[in-house]
C-alpha positions as CSV (number, residue, x, y, z in Angstrom):
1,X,7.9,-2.5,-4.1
2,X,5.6,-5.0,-3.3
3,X,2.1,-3.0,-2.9
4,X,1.3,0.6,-1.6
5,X,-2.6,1.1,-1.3
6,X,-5.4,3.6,-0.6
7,X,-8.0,3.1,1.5
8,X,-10.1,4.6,4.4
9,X,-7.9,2.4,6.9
10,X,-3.8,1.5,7.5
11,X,-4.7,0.2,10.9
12,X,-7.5,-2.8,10.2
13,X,-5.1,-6.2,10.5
14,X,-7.6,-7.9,8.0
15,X,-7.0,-5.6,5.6
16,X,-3.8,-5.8,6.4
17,X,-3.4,-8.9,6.2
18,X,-5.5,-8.9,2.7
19,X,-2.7,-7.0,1.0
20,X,-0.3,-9.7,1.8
21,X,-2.3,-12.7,0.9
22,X,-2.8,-10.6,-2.2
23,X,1.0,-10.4,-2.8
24,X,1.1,-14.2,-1.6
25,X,-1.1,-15.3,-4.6
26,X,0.6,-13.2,-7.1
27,X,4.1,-14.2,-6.9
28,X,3.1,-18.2,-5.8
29,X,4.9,-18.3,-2.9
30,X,5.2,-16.0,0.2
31,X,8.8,-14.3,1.3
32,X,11.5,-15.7,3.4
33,X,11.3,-13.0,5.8
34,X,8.9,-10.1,6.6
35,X,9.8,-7.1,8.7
36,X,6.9,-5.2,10.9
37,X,6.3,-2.9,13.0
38,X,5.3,-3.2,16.6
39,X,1.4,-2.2,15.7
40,X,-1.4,-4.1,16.1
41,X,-2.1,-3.9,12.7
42,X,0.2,-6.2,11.4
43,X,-0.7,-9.1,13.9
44,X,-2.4,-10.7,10.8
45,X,0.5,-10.4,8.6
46,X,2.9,-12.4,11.2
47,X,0.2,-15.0,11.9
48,X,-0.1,-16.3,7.9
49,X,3.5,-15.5,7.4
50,X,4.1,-17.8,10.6
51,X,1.2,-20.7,9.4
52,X,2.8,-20.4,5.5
53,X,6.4,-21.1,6.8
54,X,5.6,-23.4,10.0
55,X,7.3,-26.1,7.4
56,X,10.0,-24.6,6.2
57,X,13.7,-24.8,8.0
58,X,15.6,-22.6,5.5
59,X,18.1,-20.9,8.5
60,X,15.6,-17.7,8.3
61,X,14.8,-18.1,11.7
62,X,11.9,-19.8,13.7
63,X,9.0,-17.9,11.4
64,X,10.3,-15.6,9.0
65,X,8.7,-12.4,11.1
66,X,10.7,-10.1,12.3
67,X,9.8,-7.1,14.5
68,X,11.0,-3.7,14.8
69,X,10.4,0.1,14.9
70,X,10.2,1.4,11.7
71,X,12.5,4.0,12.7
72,X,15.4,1.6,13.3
73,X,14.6,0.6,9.6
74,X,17.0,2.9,7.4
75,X,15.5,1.4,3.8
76,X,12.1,2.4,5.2
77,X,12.4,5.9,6.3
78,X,14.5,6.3,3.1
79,X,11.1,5.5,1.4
80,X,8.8,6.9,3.5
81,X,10.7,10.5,2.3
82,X,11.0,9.9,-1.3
83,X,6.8,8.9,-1.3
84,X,6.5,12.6,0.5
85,X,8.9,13.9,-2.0
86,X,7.1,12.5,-5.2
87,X,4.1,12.8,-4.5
88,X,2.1,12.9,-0.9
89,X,3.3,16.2,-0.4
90,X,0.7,17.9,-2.7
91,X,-2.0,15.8,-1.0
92,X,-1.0,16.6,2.1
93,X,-0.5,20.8,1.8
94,X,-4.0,20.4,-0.8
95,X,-5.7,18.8,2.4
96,X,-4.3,21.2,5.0
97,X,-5.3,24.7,2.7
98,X,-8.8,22.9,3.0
99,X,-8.9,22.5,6.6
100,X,-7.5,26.2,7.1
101,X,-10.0,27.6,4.8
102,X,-13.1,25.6,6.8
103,X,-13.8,23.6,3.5
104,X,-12.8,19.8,5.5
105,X,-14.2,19.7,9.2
106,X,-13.2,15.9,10.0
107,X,-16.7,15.2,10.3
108,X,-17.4,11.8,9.2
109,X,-19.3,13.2,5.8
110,X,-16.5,14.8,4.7
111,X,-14.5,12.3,5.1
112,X,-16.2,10.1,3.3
113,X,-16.5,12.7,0.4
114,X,-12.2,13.3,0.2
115,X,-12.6,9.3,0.0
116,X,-14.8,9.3,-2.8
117,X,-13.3,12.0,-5.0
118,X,-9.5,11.4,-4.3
119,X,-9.1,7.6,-3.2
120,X,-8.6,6.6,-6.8
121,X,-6.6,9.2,-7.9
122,X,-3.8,8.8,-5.0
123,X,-4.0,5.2,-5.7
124,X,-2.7,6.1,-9.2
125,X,-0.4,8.4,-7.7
126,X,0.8,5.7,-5.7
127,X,1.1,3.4,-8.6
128,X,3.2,5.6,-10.9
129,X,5.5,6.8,-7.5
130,X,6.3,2.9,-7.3
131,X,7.3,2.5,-10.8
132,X,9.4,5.3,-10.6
133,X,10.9,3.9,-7.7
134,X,11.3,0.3,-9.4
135,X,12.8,1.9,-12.4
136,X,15.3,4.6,-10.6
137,X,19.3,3.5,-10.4
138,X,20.8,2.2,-7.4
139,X,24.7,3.7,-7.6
140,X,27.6,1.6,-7.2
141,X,28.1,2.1,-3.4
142,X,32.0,1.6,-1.8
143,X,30.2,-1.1,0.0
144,X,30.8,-4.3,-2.0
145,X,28.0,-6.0,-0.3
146,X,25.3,-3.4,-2.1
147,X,24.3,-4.1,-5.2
148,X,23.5,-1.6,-7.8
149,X,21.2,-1.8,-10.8
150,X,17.3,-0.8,-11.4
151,X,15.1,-2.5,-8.1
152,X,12.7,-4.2,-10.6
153,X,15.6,-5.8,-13.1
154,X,17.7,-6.8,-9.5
155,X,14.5,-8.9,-8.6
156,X,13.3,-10.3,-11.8
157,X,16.3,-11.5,-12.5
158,X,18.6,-11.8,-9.0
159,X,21.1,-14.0,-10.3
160,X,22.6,-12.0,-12.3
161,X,23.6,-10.1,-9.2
162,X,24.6,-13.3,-7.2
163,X,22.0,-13.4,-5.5
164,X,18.7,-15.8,-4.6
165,X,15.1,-16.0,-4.7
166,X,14.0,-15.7,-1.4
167,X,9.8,-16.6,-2.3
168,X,8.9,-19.6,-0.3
169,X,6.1,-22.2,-2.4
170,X,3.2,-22.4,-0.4
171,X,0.3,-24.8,-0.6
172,X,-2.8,-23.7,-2.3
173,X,-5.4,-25.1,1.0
174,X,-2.9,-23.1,2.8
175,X,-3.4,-19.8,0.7
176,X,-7.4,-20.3,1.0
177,X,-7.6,-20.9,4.8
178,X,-5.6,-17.7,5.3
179,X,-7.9,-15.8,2.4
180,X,-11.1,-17.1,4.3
181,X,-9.0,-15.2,7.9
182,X,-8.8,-11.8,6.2
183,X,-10.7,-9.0,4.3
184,X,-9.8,-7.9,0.9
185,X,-10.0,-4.2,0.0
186,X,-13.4,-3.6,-0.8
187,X,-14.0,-1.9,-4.5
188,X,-16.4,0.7,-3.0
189,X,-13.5,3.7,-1.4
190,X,-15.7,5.3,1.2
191,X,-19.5,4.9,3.3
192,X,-21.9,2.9,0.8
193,X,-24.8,5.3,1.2
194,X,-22.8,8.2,0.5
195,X,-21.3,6.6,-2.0
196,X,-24.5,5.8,-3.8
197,X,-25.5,9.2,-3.2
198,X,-22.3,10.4,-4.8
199,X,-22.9,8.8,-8.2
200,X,-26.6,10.2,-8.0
201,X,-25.7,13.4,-7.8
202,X,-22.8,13.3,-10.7
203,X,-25.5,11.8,-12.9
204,X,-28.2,14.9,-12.0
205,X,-25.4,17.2,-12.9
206,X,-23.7,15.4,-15.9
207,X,-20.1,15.3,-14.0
208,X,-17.3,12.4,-14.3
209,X,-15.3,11.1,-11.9
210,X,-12.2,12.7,-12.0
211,X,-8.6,12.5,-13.9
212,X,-7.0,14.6,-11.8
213,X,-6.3,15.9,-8.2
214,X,-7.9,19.1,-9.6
215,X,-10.8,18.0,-11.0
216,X,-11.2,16.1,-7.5
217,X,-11.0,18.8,-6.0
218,X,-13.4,20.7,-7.9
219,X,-15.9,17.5,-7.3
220,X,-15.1,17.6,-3.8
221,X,-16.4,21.8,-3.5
222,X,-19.4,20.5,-5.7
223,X,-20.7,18.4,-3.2
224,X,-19.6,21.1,-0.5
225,X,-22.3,23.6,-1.8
């Protein structure tokens, strides 16, 4: 798993498209070939995974982009439940019983307040589902052509399972004139004023940010009084 982030937007493309020049800069090099989705948010993606590969003639195809709906996509919906399973499920029920008990409106203030208090800790939550992912066991399948083994060792070291690495070197000007075409995730996870306001308040009442998804919570009613 490449990256799985938590912000206040999935559907910005130049945030987007920061997550994959992220990834881009990290591993040296961006991939053969990149599967999206039909939205409008990934129109950054395809455009610097296009401009990174325009001179490269590997047999991948014209750009390396491929487009689909994700529901056609049998690895993807296969992910998609085990991230519910793991761990969105709680955030999603915990998020509902507030709604249903008046506590979370939609209003833009407290949305901005889930953001503050839980951003960081789903982001963790995100982090740890993906290294259980990377670390699980793929079976031995009756289909020769899958391979089996823990994701993360299959891609550190894919040639002991015949196989190739598919990262494409990329020039460094390259890497910065796509960087200077998108926006990276900013550190701040909701509205800057209410933000500030946030931390003014925790200092008035001696509070932390929280460890938890309960103590979130408990900041969250806080600021609800």
């Amino acid at each position: 798993m490449i990256w799985m982030k938590a912000f206040t937007t999935s559907s910005d493309p130049k945030i987007i498209g920061g997550y994959y020049m992220e990834a881009v800069q990290r591993f040296s090099g961006c991939p053969r070939i990149v599967r999206g989705d039909r939205g409008t948010e990934n129109v950054k993606v395809r455009d610097f995974q296009r401009f990174l590969r325009r001179n490269i003639h590997d047999g991948s195809g014209i750009d390396g982009y491929i487009k689909g709906a994700s529901t056609a996509n049998q690895q993807i919906e296969s992910w998609w439940g085990f991230l519910r399973r793991e761990s969105m499920e709680f955030y999603i029920s915990l998020f509902n019983d507030l709604k249903d008990r008046g506590l979370f409106d939609g209003a833009y203030l407290d949305r901005s307040l889930i953001q503050f208090c839980f951003i960081g800790i789903i982001q963790d939550e995100l982090d740890e589902t993906i290294h259980v992912w990377d670390s699980h066991v793929i079976r031995p399948s009756k289909n020769d052509r899958v391979p089996n083994g823990q994701p993360r060792i299959m891609y550190m070291l894919s040639e002991l399972y015949t196989s190739d690495d598919h990262i494409s070197p990329v020039e460094r000007a390259d890497v910065q004139l796509c960087q200077s075409n998108c926006t990276l995730r900013p550190a701040v996870p909701c509205d800057t004023d209410i933000y500030n306001i946030c931390n003014i308040l925790m200092v008035e009442s001696q509070l932390h940010l929280p460890a938890d998804a309960y103590q979130a919570l408990d900041l969250y009613l806080h600021f609800e009084e």
